[in-house]
N, C-alpha and C positions, 0 to 999 in steps of 0.2 A: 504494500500500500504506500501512496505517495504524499505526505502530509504537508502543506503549508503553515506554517505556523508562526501570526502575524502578530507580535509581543516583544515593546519597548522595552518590558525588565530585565537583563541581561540574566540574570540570579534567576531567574522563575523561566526564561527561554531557555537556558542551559541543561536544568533540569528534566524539563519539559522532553526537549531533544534527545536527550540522554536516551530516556525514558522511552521513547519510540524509538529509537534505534536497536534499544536491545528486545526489545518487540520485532525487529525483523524489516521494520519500515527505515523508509527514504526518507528526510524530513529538509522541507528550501526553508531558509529564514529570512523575517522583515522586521524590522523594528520600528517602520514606523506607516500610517496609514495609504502614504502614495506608492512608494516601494510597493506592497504588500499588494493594490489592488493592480499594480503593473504585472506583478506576476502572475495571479489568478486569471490575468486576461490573456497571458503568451502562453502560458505552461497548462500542461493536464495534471489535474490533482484529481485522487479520489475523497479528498479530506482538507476542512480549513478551520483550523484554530484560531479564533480571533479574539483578541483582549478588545477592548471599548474606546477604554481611555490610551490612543495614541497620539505621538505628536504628526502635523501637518495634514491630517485627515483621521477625527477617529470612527472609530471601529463601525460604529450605527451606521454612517456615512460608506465606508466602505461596502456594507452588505448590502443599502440600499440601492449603492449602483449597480452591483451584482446582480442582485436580482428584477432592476431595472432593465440589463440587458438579458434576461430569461438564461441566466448564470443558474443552473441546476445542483451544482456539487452539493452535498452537505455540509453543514455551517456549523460547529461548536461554539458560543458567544463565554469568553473566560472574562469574570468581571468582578474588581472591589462594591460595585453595587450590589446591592444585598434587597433591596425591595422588592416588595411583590410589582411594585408601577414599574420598575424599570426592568424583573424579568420579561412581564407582559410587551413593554417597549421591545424589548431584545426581540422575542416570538414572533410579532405581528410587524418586526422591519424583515422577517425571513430567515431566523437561523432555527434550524430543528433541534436545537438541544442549549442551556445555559447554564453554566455553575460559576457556583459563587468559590473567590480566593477567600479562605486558602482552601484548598481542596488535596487528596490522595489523588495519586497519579495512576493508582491501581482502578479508580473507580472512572475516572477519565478514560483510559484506555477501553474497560467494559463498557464505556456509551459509545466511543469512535467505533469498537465492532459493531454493536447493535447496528448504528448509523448506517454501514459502509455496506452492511449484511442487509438494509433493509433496500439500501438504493440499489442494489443488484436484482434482490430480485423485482424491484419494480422495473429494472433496466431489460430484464429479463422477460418480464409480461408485455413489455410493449414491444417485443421484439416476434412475439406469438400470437398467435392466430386459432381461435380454437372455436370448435362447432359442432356437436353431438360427440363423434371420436373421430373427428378432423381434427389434426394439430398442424398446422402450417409453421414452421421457424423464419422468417424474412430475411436473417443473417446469413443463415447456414443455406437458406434455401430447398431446405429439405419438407416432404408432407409425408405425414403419416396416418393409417386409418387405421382402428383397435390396433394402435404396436406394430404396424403392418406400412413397411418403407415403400412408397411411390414414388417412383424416379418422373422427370418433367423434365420436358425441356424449357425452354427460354418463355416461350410463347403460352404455353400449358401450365408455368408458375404463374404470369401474368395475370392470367383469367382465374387460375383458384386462387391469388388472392383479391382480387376484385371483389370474388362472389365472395367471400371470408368476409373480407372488408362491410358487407352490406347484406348479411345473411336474410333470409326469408322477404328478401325485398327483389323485386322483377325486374331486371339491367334489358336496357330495349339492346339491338342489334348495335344501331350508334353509336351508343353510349358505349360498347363493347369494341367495333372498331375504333374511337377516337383514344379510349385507355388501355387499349392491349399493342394498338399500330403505331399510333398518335397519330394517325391523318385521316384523311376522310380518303373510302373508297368510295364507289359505285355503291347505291344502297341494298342492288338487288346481286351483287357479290356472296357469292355461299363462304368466306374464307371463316367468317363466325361460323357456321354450322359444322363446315368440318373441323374447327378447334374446339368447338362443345362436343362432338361426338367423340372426339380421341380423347378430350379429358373423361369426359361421361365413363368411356370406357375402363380406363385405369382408374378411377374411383368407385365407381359403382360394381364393377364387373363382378367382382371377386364376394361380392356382399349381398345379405338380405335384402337389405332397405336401400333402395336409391335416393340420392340426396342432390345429385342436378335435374331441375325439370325442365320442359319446354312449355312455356307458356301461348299457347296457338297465336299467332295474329300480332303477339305483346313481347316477349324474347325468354330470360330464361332465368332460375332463380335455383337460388340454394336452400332448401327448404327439409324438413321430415317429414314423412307421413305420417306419422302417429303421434 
């Protein structure tokens, strides 16, 4: 794991750093809030430590811009404020977690896993695709029925994830050649029909339940019968 960790105390950054390292982790340091939010914006981090009170930009400041720019990493806010008003402040400017100095480093480290552990697998879900026992991965590219691997090509990922994308709802012709082609053919072009039917084929074939339909007249949907 790659930590930022953005703290003008030399004595408590030291520490701090120490403390991740023998954890196994990477850790950039900034001591003060411009520094800090230069780096978050060049560098990949899965983690950022932030104190409050920094000089030349603090800490509140630096998260608001972060998450101004749809800045996702998770956020630790390390702060001598001690109020309920200024955790609630820390929370609602966007960091997922805030402790108060002085703190154990043993208990810090159990919220950065929690943290790091929970943005995966939300990094994880939005990377999937899933539909009765359809599991599509977008990364890997791979689709799978009950545990059962479908190989696709280029054109056959396209379309099941379309239909993924917009389950039990009816995709015209169209709307299938402008987001599988990107261009417009001829309308009365079969290139749709024979890419539903060889998808159809390798999803349905092998199974009880068929789960691409043809909608007569209207186009074609991902749907259950039951």
């Amino acid at each position: 794991m790659n930590v930022l960790l953005i703290e003008d105390d030399r004595h408590i950054a030291r520490f701090i750093a120490q403390g991740f390292r023998q954890e196994g982790y990477t850790v950039e340091l900034a001591d003060n809030g411009v520094d800090g939010l230069h780096l978050a914006t060049t560098e990949q981090f899965d983690l950022i430590v932030l104190d409050i009170m920094l000089p030349q930009k603090d800490g509140l400041e630096v998260l608001t811009e972060l998450r101004g720019m749809g800045y996702r990493t998770p956020v630790i806010i390390l702060s001598a404020r001690h109020s309920v008003e200024e955790r609630v402040l820390g929370l609602k400017s966007g960091a997922d977690d805030y402790m108060v100095k002085p703190f154990a480093f043993s208990e810090l480290a159990v919220r950065c896993q929690i943290l790091t552990r929970r943005d995966q697998a939300k990094s994880l879900q939005s990377h999937q695709l899933s539909y009765q026992d359809l599991t599509l991965d977008v990364l890997k590219r791979t689709l799978f029925r009950a545990g059962q691997s479908i190989q696709l090509n280029q054109r056959e990922f396209s379309l099941m994830k379309l239909l993924m994308e917009q389950p039990e709802t009816v995709l015209s012709k169209a709307t299938i050649l402008e987001q599988v082609w990107g261009y417009q053919f001829d309308p009365q072009t079969n290139v749709v029909d024979v890419l539903v039917c060889r998808l159809r084929v390798k999803v349905d074939r092998d199974f009880e339940e068929p789960l691409i339909h043809t909608i007569r007249g209207v186009g074609y949907v991902l749907k259950s019968e039951y």
